[in-house]
C-alpha positions as CSV (number, residue, x, y, z in Angstrom):
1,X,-4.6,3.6,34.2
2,X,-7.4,1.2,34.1
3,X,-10.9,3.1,36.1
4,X,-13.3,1.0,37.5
5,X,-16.5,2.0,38.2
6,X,-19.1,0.3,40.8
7,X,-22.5,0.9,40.6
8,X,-26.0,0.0,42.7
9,X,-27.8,-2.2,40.4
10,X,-25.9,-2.3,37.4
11,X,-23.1,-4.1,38.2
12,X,-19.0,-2.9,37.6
13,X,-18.0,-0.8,34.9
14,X,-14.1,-1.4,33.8
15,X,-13.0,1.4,31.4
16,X,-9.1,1.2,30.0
17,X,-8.1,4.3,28.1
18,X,-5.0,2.6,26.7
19,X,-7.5,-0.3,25.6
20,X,-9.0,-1.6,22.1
21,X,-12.3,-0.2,22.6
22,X,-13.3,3.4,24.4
23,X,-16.1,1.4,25.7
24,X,-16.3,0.2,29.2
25,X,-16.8,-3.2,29.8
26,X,-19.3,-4.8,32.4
27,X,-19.0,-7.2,34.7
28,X,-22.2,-8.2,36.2
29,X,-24.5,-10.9,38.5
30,X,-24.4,-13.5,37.8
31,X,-22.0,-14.5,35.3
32,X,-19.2,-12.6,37.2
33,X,-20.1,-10.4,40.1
34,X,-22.4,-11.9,43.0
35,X,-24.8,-9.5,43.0
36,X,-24.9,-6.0,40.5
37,X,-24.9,-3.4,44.0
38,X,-21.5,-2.4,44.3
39,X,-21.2,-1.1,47.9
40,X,-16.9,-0.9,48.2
41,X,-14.0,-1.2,45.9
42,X,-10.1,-1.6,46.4
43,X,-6.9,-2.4,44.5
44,X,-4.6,-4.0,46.8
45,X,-0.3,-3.6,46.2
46,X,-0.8,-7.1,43.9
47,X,-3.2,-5.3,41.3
48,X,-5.8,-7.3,42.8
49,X,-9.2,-5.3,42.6
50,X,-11.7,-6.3,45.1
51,X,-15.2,-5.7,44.7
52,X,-17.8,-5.7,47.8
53,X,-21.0,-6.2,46.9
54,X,-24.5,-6.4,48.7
55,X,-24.1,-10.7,47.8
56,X,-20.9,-11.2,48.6
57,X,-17.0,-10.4,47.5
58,X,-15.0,-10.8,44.9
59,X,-11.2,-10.7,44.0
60,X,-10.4,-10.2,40.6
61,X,-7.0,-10.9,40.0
62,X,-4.5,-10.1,37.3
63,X,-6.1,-13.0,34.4
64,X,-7.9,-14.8,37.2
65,X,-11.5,-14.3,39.4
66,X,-12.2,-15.7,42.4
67,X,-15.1,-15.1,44.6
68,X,-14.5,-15.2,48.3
69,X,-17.1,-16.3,50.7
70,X,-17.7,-17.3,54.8
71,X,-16.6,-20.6,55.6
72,X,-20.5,-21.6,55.0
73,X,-20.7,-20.1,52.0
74,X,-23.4,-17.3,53.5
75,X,-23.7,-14.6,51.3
76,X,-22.4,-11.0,53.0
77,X,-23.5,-7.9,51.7
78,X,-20.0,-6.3,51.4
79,X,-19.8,-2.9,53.1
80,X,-16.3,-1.6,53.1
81,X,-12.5,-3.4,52.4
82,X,-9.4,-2.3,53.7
83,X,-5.9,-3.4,53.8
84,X,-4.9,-4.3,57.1
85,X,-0.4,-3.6,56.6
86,X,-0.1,-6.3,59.4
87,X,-1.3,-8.6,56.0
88,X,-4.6,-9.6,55.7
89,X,-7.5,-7.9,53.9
90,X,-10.4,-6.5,56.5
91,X,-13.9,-6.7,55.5
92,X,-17.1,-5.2,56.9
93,X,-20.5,-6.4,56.2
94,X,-24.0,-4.7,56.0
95,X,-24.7,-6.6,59.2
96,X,-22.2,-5.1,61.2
97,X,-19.7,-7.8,61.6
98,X,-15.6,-7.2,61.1
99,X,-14.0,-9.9,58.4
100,X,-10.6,-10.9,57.7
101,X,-10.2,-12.6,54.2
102,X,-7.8,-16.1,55.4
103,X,-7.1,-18.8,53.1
104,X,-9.9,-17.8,50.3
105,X,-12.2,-17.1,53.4
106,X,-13.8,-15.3,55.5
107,X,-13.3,-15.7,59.0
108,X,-14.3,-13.4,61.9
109,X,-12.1,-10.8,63.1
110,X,-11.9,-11.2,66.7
111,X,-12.3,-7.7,69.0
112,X,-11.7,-7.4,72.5
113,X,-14.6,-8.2,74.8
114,X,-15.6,-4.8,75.3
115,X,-15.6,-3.8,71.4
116,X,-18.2,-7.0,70.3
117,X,-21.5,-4.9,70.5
118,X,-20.1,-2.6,68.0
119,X,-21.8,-2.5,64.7
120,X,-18.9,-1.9,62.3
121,X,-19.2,0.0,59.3
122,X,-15.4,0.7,58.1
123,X,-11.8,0.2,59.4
124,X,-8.6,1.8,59.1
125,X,-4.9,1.0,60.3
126,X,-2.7,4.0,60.6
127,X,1.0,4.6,60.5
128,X,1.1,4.2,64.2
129,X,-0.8,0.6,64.1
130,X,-3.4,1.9,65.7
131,X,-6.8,0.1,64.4
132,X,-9.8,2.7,63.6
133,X,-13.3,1.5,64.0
134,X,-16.2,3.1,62.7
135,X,-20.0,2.0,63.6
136,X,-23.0,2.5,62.5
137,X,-24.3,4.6,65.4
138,X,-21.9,4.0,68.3
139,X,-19.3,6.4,67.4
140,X,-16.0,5.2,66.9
141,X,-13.4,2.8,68.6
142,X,-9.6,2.7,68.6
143,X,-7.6,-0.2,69.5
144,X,-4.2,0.0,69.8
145,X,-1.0,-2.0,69.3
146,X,-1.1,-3.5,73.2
147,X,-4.8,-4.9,72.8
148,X,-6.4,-1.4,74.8
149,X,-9.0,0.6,73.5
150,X,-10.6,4.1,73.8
151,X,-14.2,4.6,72.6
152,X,-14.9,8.3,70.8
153,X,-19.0,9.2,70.1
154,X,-20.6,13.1,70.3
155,X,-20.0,13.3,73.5
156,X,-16.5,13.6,72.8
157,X,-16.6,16.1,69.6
158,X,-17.4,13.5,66.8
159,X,-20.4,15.8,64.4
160,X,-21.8,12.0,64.7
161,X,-21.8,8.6,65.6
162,X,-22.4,7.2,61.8
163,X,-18.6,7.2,60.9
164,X,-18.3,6.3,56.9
165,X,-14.7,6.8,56.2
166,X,-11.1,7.2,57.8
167,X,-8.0,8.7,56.0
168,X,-4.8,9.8,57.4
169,X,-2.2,12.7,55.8
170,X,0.9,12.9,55.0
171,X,1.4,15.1,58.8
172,X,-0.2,11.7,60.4
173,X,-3.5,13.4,60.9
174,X,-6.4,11.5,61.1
175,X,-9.3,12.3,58.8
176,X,-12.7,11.5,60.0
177,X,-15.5,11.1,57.5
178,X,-19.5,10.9,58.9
């Protein structure tokens, strides 16, 4: 019941009906977000919210915060954040690159050879286990279960090649946003 709200340059907004106060709280940089641009949120099956920002991310836990950074500490402008069922959370950042939170981390998410050009905007695991990747430009890539991929762009039927979102239904149709 609790709506969070994430905003570009004045941090994230945390309203609670069921609260003492009608008001929303903020969060904000840099007392508790690490930067106020909000790019991506999530609330994972753990009531964790994560919060992608253009500095970096942020996990905010049931009574705890913890801010997640790459192993040296670079700061990421957070693009998108996605479950991944096989466990860990996937990450994209402004600059293209795939993430995988490990161990309060994160680490590069390694693609097959022919997928490391890419410049990743979003992600997206269906019900088959199928991983959906959309770029910035370059269309979108599927990698299945086995470690093969097919490439889809324009040429193919995609409106265009800057994919922002995935979604799947109920039926197991695949919902392409761009």
């Amino acid at each position: 019941g609790v709506l969070w709200i994430g905003t570009y340059g004045r941090g994230l907004k945390r309203f609670d009906p069921g609260g003492d106060t009608a008001r929303p709280i903020t969060l904000s940089a840099p007392d508790t977000l690490p930067h106020d641009n909000v790019l991506a949120l999530f609330e994972d099956a753990e009531d964790n919210v994560w919060v992608g920002t253009q500095g970096g991310l942020l996990r905010l836990r049931p009574g705890a915060a913890s801010t997640i950074t790459t192993h040296d500490g670079a700061p990421l402008s957070i693009n998108s954040i996605a479950r991944d069922p096989r466990g860990p959370i996937l990450v994209t950042a402004l600059n293209g690159r795939l993430f995988q939170v490990s161990r309060h981390a994160l680490v590069p998410f390694t693609l097959p050879a022919g997928l490391s050009g890419l410049v990743i905007r979003n992600v997206f695991r269906d019900s088959r286990d199928r991983l959906w990747i959309g770029t910035d430009g370059q269309g979108i890539a599927r990698l299945d279960p086995e470690g093969t991929f097919v490439r889809y762009t324009m040429s193919d039927g995609l409106v265009n090649d800057f994919v922002r979102a995935f979604c799947e239904d109920r039926q197991g149709g695949l919902w392409i946003g761009t």
